[in-house]
C-alpha positions as CSV (number, residue, x, y, z in Angstrom):
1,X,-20.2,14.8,-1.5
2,X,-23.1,17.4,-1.0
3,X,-21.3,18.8,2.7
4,X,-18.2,20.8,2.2
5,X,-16.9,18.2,5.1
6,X,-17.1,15.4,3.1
7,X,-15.5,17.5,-0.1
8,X,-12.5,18.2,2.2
9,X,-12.5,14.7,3.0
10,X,-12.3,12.9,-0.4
11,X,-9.8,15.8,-1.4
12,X,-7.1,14.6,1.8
13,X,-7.8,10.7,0.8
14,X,-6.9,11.3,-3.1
15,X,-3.7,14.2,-1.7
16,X,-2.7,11.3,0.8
17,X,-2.8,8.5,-1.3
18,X,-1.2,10.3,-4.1
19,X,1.9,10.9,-2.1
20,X,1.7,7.2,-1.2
21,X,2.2,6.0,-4.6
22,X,4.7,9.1,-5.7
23,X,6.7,7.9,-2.9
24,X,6.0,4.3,-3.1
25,X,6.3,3.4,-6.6
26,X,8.9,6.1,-7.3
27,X,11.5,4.4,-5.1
28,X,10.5,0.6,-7.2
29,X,11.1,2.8,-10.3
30,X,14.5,4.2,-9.0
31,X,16.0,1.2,-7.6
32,X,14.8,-1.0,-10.9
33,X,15.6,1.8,-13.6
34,X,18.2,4.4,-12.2
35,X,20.6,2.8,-10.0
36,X,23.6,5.2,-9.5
37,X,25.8,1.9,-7.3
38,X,26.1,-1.5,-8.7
39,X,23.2,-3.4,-8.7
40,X,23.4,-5.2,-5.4
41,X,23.0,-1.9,-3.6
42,X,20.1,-1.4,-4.4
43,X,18.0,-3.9,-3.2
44,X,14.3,-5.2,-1.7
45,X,15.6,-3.0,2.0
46,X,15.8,0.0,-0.6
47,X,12.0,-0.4,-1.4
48,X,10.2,-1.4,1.9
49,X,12.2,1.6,3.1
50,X,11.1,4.1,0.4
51,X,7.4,2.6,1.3
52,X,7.7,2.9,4.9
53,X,8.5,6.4,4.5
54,X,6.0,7.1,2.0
55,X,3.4,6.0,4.4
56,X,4.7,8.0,7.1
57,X,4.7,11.2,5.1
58,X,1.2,10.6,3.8
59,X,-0.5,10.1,7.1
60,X,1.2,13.0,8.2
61,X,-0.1,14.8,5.2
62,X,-3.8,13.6,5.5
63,X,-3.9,12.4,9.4
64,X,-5.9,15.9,10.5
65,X,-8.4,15.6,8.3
66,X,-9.0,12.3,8.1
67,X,-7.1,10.3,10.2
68,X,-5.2,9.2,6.8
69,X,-7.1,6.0,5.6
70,X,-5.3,6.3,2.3
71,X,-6.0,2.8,2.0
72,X,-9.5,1.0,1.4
73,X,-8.7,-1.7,3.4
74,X,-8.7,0.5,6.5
75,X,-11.9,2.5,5.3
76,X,-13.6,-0.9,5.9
77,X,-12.3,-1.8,8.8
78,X,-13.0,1.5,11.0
79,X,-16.6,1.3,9.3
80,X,-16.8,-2.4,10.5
81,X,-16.1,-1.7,13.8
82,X,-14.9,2.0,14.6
83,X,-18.1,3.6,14.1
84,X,-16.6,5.3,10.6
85,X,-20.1,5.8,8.7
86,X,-20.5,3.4,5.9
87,X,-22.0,6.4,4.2
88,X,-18.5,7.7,3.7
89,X,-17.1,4.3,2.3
90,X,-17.2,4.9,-1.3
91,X,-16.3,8.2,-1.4
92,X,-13.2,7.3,0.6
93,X,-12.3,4.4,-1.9
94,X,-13.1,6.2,-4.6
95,X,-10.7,9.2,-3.4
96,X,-8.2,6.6,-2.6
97,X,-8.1,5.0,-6.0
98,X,-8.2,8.3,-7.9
99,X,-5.3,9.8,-5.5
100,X,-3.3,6.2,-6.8
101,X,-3.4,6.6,-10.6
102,X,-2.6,10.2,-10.0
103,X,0.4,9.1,-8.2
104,X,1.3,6.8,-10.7
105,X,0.9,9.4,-13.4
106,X,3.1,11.5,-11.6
107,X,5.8,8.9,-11.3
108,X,5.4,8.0,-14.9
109,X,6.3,11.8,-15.7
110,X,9.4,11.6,-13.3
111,X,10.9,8.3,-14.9
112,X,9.2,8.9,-18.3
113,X,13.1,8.5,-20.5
114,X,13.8,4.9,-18.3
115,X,10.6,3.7,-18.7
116,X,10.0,4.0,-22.3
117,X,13.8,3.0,-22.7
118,X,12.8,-0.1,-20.3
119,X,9.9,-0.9,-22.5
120,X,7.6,0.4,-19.7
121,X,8.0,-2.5,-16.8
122,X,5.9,-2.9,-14.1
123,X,6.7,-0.3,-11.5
124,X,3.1,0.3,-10.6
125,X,1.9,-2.8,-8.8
126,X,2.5,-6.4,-7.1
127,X,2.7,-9.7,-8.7
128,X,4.1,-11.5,-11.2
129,X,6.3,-9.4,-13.7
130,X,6.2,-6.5,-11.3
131,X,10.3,-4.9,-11.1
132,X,11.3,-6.3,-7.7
133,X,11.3,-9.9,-9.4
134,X,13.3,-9.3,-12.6
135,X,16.9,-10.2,-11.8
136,X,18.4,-6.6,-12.3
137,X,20.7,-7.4,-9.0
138,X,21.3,-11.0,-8.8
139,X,19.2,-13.4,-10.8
140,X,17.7,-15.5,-8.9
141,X,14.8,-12.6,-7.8
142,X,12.0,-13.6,-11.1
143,X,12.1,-17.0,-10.3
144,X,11.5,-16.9,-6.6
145,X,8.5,-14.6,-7.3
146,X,7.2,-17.4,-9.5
147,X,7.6,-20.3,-7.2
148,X,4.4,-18.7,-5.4
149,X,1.1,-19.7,-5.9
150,X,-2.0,-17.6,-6.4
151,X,-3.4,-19.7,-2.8
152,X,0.3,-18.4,-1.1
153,X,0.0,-14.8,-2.3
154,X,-3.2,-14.1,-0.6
155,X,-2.5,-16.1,2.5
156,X,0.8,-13.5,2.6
157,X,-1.6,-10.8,2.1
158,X,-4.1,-11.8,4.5
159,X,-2.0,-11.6,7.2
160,X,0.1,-9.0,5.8
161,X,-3.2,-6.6,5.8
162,X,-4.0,-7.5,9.3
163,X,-0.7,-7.0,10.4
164,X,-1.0,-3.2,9.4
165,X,-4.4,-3.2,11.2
166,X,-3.0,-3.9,14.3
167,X,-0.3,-1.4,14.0
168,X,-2.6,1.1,12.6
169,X,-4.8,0.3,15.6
170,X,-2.2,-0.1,18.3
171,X,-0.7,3.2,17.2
172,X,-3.5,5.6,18.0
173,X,-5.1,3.4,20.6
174,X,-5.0,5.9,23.6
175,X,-5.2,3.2,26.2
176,X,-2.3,1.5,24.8
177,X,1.2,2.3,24.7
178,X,0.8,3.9,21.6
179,X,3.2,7.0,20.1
180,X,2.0,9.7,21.6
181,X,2.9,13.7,20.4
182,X,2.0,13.3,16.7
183,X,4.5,10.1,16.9
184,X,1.6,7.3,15.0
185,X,2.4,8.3,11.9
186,X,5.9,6.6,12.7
187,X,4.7,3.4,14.2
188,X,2.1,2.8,11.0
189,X,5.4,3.5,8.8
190,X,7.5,0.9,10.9
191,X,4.6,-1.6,10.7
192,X,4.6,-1.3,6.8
193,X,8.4,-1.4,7.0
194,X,8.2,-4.9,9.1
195,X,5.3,-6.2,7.1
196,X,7.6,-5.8,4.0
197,X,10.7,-7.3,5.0
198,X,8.8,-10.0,6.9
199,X,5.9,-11.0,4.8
200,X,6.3,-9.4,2.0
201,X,7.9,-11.6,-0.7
202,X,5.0,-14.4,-1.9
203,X,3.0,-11.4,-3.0
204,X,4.8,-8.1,-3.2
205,X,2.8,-6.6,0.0
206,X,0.0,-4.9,-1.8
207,X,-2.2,-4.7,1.5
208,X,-4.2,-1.7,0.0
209,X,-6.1,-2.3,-3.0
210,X,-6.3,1.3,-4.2
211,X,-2.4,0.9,-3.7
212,X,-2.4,-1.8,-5.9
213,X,-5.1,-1.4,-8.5
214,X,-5.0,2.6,-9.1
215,X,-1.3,2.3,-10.9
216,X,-2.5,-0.9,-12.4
217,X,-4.8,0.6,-14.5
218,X,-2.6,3.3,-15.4
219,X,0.1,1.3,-16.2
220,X,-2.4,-0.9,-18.4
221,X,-2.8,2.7,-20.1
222,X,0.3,4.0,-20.8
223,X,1.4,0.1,-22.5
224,X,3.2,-1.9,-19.8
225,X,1.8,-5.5,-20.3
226,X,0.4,-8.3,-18.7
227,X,-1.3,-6.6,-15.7
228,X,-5.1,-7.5,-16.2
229,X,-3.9,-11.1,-17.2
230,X,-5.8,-14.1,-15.7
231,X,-7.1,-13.2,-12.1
232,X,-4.3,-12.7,-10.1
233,X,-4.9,-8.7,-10.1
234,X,-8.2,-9.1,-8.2
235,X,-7.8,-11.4,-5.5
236,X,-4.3,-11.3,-4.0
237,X,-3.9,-7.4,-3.9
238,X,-7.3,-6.1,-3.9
239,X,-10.0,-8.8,-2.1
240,X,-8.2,-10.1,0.1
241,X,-6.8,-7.0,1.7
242,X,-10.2,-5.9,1.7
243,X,-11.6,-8.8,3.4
244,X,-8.9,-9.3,6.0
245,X,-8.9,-5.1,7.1
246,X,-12.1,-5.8,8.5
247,X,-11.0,-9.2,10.1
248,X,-7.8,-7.4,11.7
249,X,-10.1,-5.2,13.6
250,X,-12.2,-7.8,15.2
251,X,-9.0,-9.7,16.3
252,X,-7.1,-6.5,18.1
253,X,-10.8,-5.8,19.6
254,X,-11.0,-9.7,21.0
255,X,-7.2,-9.9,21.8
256,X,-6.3,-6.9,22.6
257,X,-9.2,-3.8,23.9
258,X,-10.7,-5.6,26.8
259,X,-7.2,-6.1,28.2
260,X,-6.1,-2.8,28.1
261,X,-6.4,-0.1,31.4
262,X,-9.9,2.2,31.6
């Protein structure tokens, strides 16, 4: 953090991911504590749209300065194989998970009367007693979440997380088809947005563990319960998006990159 680079750097990772999570969690704290409709309008399409756009107006945010990581799992992949210096690891994780529990605070602030009113419920992160399972449209929604397994959640996420990759990857791949003229931003929105409604209901679609564990520990702080129980906080949401990042690379380079035009 000595180079005034790297200080403007960390500073875009923490703004970026901060708008992630205001964005993010703010729509899972609207749609489960402020519906203005009857319940069944607002809906799991309410929240992977609310994060599809909150990714799309992050890496817009953050993109030209740092190509908009905002996401540890990323960090690790372009270091694996992107020639992103491992130097700058930490400090990018550490930005990223700062920037989340900043935008969790910030969301807290915002929905402060229905959370306290709620008994503070898990708007922050994924998994089990998170909002988008309680049955506040339907009834059947907490159940479902619970017929998953701890091995099912992190299969979900592996591929989930790699899934992203390859859009992340695909979208600013100038020998691909890519969106050109500024468009990536909207294809790595989409991707989250198809990830969400495809994958995303074993595990809640952390694929970013500063996404996931960031609000968790502010929502440990400010009294919601039950988020550090048993192990399910580390592995689904945090190593295994973690692990597979790196893995998604390697594919798209094997699959894809020696396929594509000079």
């Amino acid at each position: 953090m000595k180079s005034k680079g790297l200080t403007g750097e960390f500073i875009a990772e923490l703004f970026g991911t901060f708008v992630l999570i205001l964005l993010g969690d703010g729509v899972v704290a609207n749609v489960g504590l402020a519906p203005r409709l009857a319940a069944p309008a607002y809906n799991w399409n309410t929240i992977t749209l609310g994060w599809a756009f909150a990714v799309i107006v992050a890496v817009y945010i953050a993109g030209g300065v740092t190509g908009a990581h905002i996401n540890p799992a990323v960090t690790l992949a372009m270091a694996a194989k992107r020639d992103f210096p491992w130097s700058k690891v930490l400090p990018y994780i550490v930005a990223q998970v700062i920037g989340a529990f900043l935008g969790a605070f910030a969301v807290y602030l915002i929905y402060r009367d229905g959370l306290v009113s709620a008994g503070m419920p898990n708007v922050w992160c994924t998994g089990p007693g998170s909002v988008f399972g309680n049955a506040y449209w339907g009834g059947t929604g907490e159940a479902a979440v619970g017929s998953y397994s701890m091995l099912t959640a992190s299969i979900a996420e592996f591929f989930g997380t790699m899934t992203l990759l390859w859009g992340v990857l695909a979208a600013f791949d100038e020998k691909n088809l890519g969106l050109k003229h500024n468009l990536g931003p909207f294809l790595v929105g989409f991707t989250v947005l198809a990830v969400g409604l495809s994958l995303g209901g074993p595990s809640g679609y952390s694929i970013n563990p500063a996404r996931d564990l960031g609000p968790r520990i502010f929502g440990a702080i400010v009294g919601t319960k039950g988020l550090f129980d048993g192990l399910y906080w580390l592995i689904p949401p945090v190593l295994i998006p973690a692990i597979s990042g790196p893995i998604g690379v390697y594919v798209y380079d094997w699959l894809i990159s020696p396929f594509l035009p000079e």
